[in-house]
N, CA, C and O atoms as a GROMACS GRO file, in nm:
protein
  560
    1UNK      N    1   0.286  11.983   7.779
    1UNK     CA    2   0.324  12.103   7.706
    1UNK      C    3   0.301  12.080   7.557
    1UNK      O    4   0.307  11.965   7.513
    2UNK      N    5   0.277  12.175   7.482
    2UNK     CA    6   0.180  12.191   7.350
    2UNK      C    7   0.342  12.219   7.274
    2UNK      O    8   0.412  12.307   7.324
    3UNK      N    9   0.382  12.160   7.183
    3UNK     CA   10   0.497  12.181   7.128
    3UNK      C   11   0.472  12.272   6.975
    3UNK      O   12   0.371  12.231   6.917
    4UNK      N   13   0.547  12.386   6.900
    4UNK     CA   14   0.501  12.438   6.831
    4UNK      C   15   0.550  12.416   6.705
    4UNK      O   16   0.672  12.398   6.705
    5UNK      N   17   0.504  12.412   6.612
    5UNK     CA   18   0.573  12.306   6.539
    5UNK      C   19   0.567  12.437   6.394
    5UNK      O   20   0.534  12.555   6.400
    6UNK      N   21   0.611  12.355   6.280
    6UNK     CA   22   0.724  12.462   6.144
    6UNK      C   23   0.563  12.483   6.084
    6UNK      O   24   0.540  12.589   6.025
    7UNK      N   25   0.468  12.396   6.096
    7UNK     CA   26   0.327  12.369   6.004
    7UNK      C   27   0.215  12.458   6.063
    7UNK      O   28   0.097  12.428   6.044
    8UNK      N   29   0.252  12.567   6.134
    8UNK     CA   30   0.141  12.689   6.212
    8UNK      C   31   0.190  12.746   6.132
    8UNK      O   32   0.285  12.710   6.062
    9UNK      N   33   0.101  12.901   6.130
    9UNK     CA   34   0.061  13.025   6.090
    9UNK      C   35   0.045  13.098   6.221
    9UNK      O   36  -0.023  13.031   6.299
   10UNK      N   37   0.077  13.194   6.263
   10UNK     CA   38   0.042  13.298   6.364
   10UNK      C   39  -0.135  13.338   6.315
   10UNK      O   40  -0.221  13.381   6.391
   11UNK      N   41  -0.145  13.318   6.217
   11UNK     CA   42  -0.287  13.347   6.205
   11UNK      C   43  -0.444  13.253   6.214
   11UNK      O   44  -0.566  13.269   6.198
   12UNK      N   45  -0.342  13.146   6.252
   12UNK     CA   46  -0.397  13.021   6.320
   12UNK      C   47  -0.468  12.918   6.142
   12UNK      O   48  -0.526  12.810   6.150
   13UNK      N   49  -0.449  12.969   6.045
   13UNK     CA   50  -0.453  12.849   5.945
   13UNK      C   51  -0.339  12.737   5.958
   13UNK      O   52  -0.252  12.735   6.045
   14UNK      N   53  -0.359  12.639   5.846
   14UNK     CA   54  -0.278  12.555   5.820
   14UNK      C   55  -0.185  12.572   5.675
   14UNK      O   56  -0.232  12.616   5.570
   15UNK      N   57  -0.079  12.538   5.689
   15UNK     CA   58   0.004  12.512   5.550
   15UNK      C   59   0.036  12.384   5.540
   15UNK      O   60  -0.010  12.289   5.604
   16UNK      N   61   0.153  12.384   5.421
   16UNK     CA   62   0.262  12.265   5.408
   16UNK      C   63   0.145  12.121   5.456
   16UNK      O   64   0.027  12.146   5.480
   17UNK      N   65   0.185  12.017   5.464
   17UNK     CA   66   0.111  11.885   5.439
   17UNK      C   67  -0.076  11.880   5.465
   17UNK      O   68  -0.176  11.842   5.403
   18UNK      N   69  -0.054  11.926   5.556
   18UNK     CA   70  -0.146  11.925   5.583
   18UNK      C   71  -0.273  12.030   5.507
   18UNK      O   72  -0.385  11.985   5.482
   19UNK      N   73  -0.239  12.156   5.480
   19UNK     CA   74  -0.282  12.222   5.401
   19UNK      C   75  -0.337  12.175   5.258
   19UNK      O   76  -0.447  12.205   5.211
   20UNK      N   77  -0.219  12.080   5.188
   20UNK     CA   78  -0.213  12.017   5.099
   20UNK      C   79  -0.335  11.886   5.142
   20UNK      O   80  -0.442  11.888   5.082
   21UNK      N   81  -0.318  11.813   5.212
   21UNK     CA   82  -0.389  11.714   5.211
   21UNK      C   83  -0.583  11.801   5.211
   21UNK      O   84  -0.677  11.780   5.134
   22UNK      N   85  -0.574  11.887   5.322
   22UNK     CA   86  -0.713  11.955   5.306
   22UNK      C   87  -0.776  11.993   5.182
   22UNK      O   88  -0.897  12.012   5.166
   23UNK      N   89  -0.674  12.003   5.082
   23UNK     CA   90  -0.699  12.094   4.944
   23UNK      C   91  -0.697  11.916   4.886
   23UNK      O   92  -0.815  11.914   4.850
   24UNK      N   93  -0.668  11.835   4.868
   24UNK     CA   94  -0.698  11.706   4.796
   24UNK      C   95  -0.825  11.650   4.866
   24UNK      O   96  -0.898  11.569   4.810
   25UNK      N   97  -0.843  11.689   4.965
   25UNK     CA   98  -0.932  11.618   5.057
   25UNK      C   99  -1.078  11.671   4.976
   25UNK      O  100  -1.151  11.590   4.917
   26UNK      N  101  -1.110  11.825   4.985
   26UNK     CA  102  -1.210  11.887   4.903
   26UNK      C  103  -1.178  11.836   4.760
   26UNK      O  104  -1.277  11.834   4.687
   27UNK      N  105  -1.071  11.797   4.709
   27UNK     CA  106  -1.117  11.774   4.554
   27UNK      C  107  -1.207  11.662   4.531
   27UNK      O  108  -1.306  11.658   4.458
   28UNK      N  109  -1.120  11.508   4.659
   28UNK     CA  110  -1.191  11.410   4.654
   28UNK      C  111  -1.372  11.415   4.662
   28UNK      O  112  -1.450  11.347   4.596
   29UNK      N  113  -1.416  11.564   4.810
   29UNK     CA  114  -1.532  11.582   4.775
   29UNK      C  115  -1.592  11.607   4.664
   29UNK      O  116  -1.676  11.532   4.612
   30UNK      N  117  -1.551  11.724   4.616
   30UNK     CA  118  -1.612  11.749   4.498
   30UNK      C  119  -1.637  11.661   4.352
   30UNK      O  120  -1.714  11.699   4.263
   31UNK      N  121  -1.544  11.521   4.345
   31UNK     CA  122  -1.528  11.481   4.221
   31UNK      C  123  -1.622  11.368   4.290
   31UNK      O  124  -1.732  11.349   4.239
   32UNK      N  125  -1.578  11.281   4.423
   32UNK     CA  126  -1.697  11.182   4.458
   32UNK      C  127  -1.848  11.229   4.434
   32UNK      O  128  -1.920  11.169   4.354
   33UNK      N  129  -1.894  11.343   4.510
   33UNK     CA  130  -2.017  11.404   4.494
   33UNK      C  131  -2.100  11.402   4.361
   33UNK      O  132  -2.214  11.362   4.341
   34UNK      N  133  -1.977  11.475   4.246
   34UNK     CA  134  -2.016  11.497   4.105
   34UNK      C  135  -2.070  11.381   4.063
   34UNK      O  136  -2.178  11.375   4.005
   35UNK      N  137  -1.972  11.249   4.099
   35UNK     CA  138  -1.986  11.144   4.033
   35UNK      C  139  -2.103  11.065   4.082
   35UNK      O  140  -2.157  10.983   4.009
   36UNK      N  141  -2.154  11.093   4.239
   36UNK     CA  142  -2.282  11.065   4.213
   36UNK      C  143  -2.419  11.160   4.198
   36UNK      O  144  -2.536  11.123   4.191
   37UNK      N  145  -2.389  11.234   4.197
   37UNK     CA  146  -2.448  11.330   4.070
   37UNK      C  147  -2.466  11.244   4.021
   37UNK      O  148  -2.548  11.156   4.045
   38UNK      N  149  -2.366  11.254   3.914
   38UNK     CA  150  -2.418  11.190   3.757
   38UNK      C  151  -2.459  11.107   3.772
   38UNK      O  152  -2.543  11.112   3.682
   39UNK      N  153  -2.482  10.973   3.842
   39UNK     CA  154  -2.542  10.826   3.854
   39UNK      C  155  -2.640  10.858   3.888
   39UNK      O  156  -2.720  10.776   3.845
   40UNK      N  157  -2.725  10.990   3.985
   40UNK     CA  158  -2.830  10.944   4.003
   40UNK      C  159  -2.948  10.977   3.916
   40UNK      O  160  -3.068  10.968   3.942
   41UNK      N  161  -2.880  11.022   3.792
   41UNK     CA  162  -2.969  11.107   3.653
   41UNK      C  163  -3.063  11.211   3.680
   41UNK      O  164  -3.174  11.220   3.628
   42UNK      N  165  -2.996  11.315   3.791
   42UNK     CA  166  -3.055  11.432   3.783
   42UNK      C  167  -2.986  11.516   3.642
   42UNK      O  168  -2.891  11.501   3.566
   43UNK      N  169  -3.096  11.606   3.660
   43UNK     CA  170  -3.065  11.720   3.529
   43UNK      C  171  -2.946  11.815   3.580
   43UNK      O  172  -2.943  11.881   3.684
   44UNK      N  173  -2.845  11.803   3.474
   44UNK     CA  174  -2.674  11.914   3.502
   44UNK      C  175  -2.800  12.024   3.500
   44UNK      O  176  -2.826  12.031   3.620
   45UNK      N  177  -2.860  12.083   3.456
   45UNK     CA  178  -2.909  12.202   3.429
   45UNK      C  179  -2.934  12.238   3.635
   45UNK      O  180  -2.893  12.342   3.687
   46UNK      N  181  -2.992  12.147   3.698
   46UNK     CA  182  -3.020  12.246   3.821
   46UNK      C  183  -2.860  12.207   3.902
   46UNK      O  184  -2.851  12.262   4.011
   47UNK      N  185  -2.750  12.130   3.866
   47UNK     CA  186  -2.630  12.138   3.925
   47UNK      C  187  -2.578  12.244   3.871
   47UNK      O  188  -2.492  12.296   3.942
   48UNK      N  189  -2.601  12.302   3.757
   48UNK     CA  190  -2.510  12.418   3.693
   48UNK      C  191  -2.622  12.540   3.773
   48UNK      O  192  -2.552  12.621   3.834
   49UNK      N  193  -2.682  12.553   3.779
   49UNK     CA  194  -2.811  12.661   3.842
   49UNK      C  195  -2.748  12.636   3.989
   49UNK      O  196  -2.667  12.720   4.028
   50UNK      N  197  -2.774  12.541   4.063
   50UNK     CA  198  -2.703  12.567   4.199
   50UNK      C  199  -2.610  12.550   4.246
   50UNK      O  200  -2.603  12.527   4.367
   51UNK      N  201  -2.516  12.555   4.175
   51UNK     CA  202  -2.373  12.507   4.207
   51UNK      C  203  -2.320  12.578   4.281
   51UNK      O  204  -2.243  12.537   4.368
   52UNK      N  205  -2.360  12.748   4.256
   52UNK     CA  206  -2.248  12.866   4.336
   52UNK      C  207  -2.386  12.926   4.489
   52UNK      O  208  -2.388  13.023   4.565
   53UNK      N  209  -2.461  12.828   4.473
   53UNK     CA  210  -2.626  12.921   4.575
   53UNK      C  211  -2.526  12.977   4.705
   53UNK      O  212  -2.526  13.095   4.738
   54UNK      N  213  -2.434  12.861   4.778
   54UNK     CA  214  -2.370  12.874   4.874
   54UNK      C  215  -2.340  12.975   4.896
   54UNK      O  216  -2.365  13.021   5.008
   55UNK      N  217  -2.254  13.077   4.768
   55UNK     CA  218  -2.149  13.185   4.727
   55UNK      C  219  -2.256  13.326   4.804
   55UNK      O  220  -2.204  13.433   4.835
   56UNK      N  221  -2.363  13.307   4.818
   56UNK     CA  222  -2.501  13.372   4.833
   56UNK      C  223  -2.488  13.435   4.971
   56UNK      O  224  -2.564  13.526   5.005
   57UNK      N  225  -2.383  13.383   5.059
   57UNK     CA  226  -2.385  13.418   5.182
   57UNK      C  227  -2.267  13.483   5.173
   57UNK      O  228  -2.220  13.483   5.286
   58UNK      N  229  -2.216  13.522   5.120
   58UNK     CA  230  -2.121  13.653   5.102
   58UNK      C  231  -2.201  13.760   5.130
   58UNK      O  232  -2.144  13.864   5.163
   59UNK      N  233  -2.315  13.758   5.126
   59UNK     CA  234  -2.436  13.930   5.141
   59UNK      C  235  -2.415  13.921   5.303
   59UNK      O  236  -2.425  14.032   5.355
   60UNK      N  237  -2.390  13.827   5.384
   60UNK     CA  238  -2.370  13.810   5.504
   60UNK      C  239  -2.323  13.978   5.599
   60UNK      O  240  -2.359  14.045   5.696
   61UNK      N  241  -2.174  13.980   5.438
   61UNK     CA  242  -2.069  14.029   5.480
   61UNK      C  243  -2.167  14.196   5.500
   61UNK      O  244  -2.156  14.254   5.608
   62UNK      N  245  -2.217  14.231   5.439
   62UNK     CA  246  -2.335  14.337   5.466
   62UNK      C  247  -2.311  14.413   5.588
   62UNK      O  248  -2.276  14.529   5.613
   63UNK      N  249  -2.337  14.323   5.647
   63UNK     CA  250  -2.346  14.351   5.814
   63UNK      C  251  -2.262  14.325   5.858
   63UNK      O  252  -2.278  14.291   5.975
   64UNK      N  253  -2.125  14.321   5.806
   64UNK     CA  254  -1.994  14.329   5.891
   64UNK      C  255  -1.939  14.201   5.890
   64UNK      O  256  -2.006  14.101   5.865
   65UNK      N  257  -1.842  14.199   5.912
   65UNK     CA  258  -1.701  14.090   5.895
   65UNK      C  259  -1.704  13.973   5.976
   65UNK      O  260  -1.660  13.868   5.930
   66UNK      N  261  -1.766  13.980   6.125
   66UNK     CA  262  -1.836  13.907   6.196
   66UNK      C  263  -1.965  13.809   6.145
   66UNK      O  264  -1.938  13.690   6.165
   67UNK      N  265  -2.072  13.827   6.097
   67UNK     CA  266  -2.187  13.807   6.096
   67UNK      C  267  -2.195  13.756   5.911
   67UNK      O  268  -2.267  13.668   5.861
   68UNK      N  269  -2.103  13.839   5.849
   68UNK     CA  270  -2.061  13.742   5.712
   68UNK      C  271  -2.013  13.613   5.737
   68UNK      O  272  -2.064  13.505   5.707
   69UNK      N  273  -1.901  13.640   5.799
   69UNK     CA  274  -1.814  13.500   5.856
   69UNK      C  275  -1.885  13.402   5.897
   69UNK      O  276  -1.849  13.287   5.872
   70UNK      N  277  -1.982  13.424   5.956
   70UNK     CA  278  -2.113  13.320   6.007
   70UNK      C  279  -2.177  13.249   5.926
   70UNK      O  280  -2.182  13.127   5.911
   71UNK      N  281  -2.262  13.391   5.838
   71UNK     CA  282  -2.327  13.317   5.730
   71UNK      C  283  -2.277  13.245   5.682
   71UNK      O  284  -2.311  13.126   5.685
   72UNK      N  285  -2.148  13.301   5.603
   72UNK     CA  286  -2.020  13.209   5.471
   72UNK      C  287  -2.090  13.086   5.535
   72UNK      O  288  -2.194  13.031   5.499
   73UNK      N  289  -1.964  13.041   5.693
   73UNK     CA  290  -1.947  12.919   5.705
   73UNK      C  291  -2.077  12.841   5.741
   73UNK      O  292  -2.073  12.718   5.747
   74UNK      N  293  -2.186  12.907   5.764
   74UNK     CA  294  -2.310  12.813   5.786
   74UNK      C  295  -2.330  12.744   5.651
   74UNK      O  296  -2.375  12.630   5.652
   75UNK      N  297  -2.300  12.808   5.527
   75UNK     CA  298  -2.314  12.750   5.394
   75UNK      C  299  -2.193  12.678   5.342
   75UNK      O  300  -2.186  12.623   5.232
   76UNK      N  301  -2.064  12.688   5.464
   76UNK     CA  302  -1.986  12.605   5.362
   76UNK      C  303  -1.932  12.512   5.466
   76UNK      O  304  -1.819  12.470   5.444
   77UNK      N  305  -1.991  12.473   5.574
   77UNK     CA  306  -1.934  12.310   5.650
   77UNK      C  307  -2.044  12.233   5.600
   77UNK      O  308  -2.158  12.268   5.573
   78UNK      N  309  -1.973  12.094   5.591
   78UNK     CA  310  -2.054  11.997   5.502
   78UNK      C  311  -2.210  11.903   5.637
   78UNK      O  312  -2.284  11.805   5.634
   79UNK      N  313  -2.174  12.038   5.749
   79UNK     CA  314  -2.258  11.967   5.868
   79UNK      C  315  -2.424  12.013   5.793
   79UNK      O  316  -2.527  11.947   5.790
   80UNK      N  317  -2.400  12.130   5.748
   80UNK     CA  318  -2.572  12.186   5.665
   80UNK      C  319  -2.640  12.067   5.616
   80UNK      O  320  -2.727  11.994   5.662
   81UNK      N  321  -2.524  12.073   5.431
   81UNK     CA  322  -2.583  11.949   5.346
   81UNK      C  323  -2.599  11.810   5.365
   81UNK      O  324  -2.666  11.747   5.283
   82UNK      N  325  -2.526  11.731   5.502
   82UNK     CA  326  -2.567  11.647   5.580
   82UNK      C  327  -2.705  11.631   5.651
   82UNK      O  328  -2.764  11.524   5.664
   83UNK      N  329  -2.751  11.764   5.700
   83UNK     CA  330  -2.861  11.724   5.780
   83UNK      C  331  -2.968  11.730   5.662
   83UNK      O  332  -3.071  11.662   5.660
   84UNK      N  333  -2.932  11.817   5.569
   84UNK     CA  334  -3.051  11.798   5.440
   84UNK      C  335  -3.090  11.642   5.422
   84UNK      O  336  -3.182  11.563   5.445
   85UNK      N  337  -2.938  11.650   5.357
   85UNK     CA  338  -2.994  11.441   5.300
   85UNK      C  339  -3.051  11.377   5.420
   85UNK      O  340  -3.164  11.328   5.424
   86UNK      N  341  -2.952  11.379   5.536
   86UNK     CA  342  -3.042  11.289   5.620
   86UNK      C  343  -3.210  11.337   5.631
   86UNK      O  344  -3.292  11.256   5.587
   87UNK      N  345  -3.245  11.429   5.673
   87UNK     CA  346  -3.373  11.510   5.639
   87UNK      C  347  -3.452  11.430   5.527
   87UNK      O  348  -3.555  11.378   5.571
   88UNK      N  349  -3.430  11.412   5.411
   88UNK     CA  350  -3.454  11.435   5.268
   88UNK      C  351  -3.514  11.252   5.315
   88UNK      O  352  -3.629  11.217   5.290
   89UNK      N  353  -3.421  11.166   5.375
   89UNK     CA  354  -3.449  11.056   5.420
   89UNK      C  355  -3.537  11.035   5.497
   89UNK      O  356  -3.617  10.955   5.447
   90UNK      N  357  -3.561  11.063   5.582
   90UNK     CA  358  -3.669  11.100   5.745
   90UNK      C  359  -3.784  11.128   5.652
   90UNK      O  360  -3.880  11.054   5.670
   91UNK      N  361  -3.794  11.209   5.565
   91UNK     CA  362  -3.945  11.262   5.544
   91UNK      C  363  -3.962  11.194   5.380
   91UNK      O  364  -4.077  11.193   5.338
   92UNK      N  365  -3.889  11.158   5.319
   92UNK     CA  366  -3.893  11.038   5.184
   92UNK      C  367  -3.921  11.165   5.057
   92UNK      O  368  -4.005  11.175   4.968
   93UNK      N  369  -3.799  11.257   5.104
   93UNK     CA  370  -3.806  11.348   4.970
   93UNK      C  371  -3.665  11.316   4.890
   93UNK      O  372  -3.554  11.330   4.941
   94UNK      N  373  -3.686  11.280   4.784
   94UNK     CA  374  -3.532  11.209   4.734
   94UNK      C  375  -3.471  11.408   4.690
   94UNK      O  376  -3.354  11.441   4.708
   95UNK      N  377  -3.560  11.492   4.646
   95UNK     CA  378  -3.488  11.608   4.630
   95UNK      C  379  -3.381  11.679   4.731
   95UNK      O  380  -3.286  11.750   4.698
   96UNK      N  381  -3.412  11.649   4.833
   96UNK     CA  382  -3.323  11.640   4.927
   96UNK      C  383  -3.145  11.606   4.939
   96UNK      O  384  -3.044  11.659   4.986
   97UNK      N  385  -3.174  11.523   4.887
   97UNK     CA  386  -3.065  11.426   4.844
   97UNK      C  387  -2.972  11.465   4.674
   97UNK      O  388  -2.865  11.422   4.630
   98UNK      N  389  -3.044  11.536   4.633
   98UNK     CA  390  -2.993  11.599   4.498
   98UNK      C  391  -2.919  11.711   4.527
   98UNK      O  392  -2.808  11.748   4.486
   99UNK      N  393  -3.010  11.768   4.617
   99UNK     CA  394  -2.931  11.927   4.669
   99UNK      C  395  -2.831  11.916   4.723
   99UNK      O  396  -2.732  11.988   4.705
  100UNK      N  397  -2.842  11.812   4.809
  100UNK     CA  398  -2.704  11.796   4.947
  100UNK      C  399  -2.580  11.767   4.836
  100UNK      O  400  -2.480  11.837   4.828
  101UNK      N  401  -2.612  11.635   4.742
  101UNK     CA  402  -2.489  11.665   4.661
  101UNK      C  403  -2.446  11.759   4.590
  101UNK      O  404  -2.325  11.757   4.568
  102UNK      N  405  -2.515  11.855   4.539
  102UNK     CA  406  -2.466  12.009   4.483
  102UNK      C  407  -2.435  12.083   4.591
  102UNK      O  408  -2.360  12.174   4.557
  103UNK      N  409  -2.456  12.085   4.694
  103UNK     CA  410  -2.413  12.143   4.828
  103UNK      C  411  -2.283  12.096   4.837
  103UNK      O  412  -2.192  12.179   4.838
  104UNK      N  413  -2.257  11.973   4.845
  104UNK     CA  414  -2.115  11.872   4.852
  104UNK      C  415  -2.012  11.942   4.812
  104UNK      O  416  -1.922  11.992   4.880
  105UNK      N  417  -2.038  11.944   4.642
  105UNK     CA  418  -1.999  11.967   4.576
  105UNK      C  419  -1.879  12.088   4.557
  105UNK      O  420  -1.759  12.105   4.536
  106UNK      N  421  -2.031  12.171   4.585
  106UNK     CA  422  -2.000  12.342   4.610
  106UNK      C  423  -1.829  12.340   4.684
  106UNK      O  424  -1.719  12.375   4.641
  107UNK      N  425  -1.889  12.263   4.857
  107UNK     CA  426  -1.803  12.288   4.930
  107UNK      C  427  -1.650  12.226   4.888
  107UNK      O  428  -1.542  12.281   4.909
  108UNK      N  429  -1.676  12.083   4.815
  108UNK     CA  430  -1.531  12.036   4.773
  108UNK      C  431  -1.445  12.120   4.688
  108UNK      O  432  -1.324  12.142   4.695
  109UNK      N  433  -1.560  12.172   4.586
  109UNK     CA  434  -1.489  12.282   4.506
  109UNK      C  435  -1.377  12.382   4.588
  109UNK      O  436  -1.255  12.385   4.576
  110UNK      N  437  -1.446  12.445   4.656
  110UNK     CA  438  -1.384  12.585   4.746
  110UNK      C  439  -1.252  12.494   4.828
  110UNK      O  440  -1.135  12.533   4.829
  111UNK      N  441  -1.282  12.415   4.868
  111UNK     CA  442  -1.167  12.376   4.926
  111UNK      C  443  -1.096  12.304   4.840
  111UNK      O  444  -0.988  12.293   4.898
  112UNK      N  445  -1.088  12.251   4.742
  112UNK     CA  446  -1.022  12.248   4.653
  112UNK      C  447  -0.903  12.353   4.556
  112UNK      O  448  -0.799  12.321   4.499
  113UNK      N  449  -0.957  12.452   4.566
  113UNK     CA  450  -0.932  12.570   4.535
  113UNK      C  451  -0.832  12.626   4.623
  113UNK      O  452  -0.724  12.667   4.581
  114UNK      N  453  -0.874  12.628   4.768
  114UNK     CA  454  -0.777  12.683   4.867
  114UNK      C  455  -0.916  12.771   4.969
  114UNK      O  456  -0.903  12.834   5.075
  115UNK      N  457  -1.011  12.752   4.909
  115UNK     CA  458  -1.092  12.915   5.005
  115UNK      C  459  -1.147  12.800   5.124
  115UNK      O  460  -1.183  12.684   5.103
  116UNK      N  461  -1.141  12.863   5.236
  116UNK     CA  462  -1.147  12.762   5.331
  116UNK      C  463  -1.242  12.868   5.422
  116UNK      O  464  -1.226  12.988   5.405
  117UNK      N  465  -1.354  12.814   5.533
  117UNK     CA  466  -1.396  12.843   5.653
  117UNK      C  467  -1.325  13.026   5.681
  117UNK      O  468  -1.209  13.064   5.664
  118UNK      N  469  -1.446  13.104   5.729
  118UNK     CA  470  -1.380  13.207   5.733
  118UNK      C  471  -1.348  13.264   5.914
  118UNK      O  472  -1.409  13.225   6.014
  119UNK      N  473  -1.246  13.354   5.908
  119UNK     CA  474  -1.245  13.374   6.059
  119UNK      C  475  -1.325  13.514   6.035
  119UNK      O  476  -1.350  13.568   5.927
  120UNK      N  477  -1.359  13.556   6.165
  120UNK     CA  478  -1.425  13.670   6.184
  120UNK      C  479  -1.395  13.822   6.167
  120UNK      O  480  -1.464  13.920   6.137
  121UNK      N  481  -1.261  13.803   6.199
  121UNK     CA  482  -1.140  13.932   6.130
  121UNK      C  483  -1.157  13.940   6.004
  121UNK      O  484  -1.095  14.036   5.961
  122UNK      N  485  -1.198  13.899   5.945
  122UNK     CA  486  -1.179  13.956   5.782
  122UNK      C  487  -1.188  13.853   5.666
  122UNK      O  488  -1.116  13.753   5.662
  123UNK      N  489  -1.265  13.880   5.587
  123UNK     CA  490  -1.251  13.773   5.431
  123UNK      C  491  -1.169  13.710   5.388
  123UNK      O  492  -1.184  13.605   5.325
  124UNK      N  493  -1.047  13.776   5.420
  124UNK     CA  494  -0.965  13.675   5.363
  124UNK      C  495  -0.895  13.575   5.405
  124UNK      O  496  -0.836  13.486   5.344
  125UNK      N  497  -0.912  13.608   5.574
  125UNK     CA  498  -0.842  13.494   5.656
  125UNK      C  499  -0.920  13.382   5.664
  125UNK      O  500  -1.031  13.407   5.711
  126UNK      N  501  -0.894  13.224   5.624
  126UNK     CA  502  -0.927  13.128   5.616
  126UNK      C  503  -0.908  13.012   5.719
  126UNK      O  504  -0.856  13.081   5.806
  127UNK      N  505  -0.910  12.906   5.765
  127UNK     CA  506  -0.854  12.807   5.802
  127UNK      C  507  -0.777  12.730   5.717
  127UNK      O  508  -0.705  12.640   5.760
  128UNK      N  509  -0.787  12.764   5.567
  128UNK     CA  510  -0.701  12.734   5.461
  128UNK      C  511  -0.573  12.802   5.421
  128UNK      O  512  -0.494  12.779   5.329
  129UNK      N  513  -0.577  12.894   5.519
  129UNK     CA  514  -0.492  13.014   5.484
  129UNK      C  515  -0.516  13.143   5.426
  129UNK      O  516  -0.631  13.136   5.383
  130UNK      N  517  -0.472  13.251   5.402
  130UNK     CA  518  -0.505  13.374   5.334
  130UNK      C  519  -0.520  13.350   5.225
  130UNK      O  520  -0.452  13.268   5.163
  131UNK      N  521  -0.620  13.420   5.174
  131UNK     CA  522  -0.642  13.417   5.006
  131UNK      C  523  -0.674  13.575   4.976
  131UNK      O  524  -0.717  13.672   5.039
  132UNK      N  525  -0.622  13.538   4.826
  132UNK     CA  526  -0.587  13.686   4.769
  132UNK      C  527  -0.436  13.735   4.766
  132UNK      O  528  -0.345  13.660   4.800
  133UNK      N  529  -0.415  13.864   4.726
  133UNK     CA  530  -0.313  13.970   4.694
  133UNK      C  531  -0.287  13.986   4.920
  133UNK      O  532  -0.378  13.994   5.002
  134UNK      N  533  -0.160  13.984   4.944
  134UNK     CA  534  -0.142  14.048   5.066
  134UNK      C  535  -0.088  14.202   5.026
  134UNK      O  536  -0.017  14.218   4.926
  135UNK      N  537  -0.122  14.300   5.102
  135UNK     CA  538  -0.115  14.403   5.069
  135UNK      C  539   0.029  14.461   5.111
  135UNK      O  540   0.060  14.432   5.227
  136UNK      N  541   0.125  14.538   5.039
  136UNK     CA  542   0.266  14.587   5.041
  136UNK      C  543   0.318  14.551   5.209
  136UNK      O  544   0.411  14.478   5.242
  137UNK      N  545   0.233  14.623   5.291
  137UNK     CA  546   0.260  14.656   5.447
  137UNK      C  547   0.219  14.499   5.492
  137UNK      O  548   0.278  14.484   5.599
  138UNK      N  549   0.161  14.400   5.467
  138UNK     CA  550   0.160  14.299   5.493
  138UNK      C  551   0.261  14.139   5.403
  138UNK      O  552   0.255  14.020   5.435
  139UNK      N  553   0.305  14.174   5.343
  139UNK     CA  554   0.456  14.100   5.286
  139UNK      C  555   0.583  14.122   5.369
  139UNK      O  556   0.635  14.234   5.372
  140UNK      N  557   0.634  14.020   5.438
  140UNK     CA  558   0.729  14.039   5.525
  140UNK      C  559   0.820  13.909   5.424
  140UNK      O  560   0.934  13.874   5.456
   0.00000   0.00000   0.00000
């Protein structure tokens, strides 16, 4: 038997420790990533140029709440910018390997932040939890 514990959401995110640890967890991405960034003496100019490309799959949402949700998260699990670098390795393109860390990056940011993986119901529901204003009829 599945015991239910104080750290659920009926909306199936996470809070309280664990929530917390997810949101340190993306910072650690984002600041490890940066930092090799900077060691490997690429130009800030194309990390500041692609930093938000990810954000790009919000046009997803276009076509509905479903099929956004897709896009988002195809651009924001770190399984994408993984297969790049490895990729980038296999075929001996070091650019590869520049992107995946601005990809990294991207994603540590957002979860850093709190914006997490989206569910299919709607933008704002996360695996990080809701983000944004909850609206009057939704404050209990």
């Amino acid at each position: 038997m599945i015991e239910r514990t104080t750290d659920t959401n009926p909306d199936g995110a996470v809070n309280g420790q664990v929530q917390a640890l997810l949101r340190v967890e993306g910072a650690a991405l984002f600041v490890g990533t940066s930092l090799f960034y900077l060691i490997s003496d690429s130009p800030w100019e194309l990390y500041a140029l692609l930093f938000f490309a990810p954000d790009l799959g919000f046009l997803g949402y276009l076509a509905g709440p479903r099929t956004g949700a897709f896009v988002y998260n195809a651009l924001h699990t770190t399984v994408a910018p993984l297969l790049l670098a490895i990729g980038g390795m296999v075929v001996l393109w070091p650019m590869a390997g520049t992107l995946a860390l601005i990809w990294f990056a991207h994603i540590g940011f957002d979860r850093m932040l709190g914006f997490g993986l989206k569910y299919g119901s709607g933008f704002r529901l996360t695996h990080l939890g809701r983000i944004g204003r909850r609206k009057p009829a939704e404050a209990s």
